[in-house]
N, C-alpha and C positions, 0 to 999 in steps of 0.2 A: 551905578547903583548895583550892590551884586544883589542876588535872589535872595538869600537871608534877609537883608534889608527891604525888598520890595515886598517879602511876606508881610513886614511890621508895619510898612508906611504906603508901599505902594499897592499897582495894581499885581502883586504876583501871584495871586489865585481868583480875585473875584474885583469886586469895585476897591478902591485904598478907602481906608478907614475913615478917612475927612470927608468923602464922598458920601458914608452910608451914612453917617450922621447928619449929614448940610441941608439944610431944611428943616428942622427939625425944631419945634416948639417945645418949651414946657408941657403944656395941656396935651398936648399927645406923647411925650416921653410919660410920664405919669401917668396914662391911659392904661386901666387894666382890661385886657381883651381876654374872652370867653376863652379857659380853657390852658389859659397858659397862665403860669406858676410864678412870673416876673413878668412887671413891665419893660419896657426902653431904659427907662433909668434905672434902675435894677440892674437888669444886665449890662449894662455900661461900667455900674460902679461895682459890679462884681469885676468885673475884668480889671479895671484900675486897680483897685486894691492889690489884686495880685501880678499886677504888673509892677506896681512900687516893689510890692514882696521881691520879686526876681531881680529887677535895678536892685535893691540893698544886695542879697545874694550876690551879684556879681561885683559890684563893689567890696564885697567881704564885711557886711555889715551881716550878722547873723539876727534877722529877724526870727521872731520864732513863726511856725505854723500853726495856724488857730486851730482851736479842740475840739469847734465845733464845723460843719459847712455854712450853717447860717450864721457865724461871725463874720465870713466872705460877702454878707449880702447888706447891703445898708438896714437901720434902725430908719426908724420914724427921726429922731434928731436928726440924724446923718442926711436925711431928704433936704429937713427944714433948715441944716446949716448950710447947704451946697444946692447953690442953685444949678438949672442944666446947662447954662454957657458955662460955669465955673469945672462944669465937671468934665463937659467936652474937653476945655481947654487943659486941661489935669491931662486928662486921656492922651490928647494928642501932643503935648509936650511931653509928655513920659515915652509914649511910641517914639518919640524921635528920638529922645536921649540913645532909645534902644537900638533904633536903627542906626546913628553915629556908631555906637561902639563897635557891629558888625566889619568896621572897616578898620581896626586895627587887628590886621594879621596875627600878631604876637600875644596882647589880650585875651584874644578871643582863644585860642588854644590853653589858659591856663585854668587850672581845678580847682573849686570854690566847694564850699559848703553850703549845703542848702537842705534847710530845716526841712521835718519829717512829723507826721502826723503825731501827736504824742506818744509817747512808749514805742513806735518806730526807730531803725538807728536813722543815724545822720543822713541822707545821702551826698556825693561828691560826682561833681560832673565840671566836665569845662564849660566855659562861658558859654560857648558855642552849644554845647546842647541846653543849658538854662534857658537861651533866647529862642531857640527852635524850639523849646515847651513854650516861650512863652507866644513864640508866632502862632501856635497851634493852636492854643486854649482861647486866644486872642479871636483867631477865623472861626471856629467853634462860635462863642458867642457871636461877636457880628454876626454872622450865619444869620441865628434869631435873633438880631434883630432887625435884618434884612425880612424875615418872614413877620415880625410883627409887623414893618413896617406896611408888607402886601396885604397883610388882613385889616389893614386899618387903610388900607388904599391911598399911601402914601409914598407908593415906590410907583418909578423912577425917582431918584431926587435933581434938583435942579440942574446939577453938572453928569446925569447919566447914568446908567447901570444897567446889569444885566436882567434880561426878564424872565429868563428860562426857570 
């Protein structure tokens, strides 16, 4: 597994993403804790959303970039149609998609389009820098919700993590 991919999928910076989630209920993804601006599922499906966005991107499907930042964030529907296995499992098959692609040499070195906030230009990057934003925006989030998870005294999760 090279690094690229262990950002998306594994342990290449903190616990791998199936870990920060594993244990994890509805009633406490849904739990809104003092102070913070999303819950677990929120920031989950925040991340999804724009991890499909990226996978289209590097596919060369030009999605556009939403106009607002709260179109990135689910609706009340979006809760009620998607339950939280459904969405882990969204999450973590899309991380993998990404982290497969990582390992074609040739792929990953070619220049894609990827949409820009409205009235921005286009921007153009290789694959390989799309998936490094997307590893990035990815550990960002988990991040919080590794910290929700501590405020809601829910970490460690079952298979481990770090406590610092």
């Amino acid at each position: 597994m090279n690094e690229l991919e262990k950002a998306l999928v594994g342990d290449g910076y903190a616990a791998p993403p199936s870990h920060i989630l594993e244990g994890l209920g509805a009633d406490l993804a849904h739990r809104n804790v003092a102070g913070a601006p999303h819950t677990i599922y929120e920031e989950l499906w925040h991340i999804t959303f724009w991890q499909q966005i990226s996978l289209d991107w590097v596919k060369g499907i030009e999605t556009p970039h939403p106009a607002q930042p709260s179109a990135g964030f689910p609706s009340q529907v979006d809760m009620e149609r998607e339950s939280w296995d459904q969405l882990c499992r969204r999450f973590l098959d899309g991380s993998q998609k990404a982290g497969v692609m990582t390992r074609d040499a040739v792929k990953i070195e070619q220049v894609v389009r990827c949409s820009s906030r409205p009235g921005a230009a286009v921007r153009m990057m290789s694959v390989r820098e799309q998936l490094e934003n997307l590893a990035a925006h990815n550990a960002y989030h988990l991040g919080r919700i590794v910290l929700l998870r501590q405020l809601c005294q829910a970490w460690p999760p079952p298979s481990g993590g770090f406590r610092w």
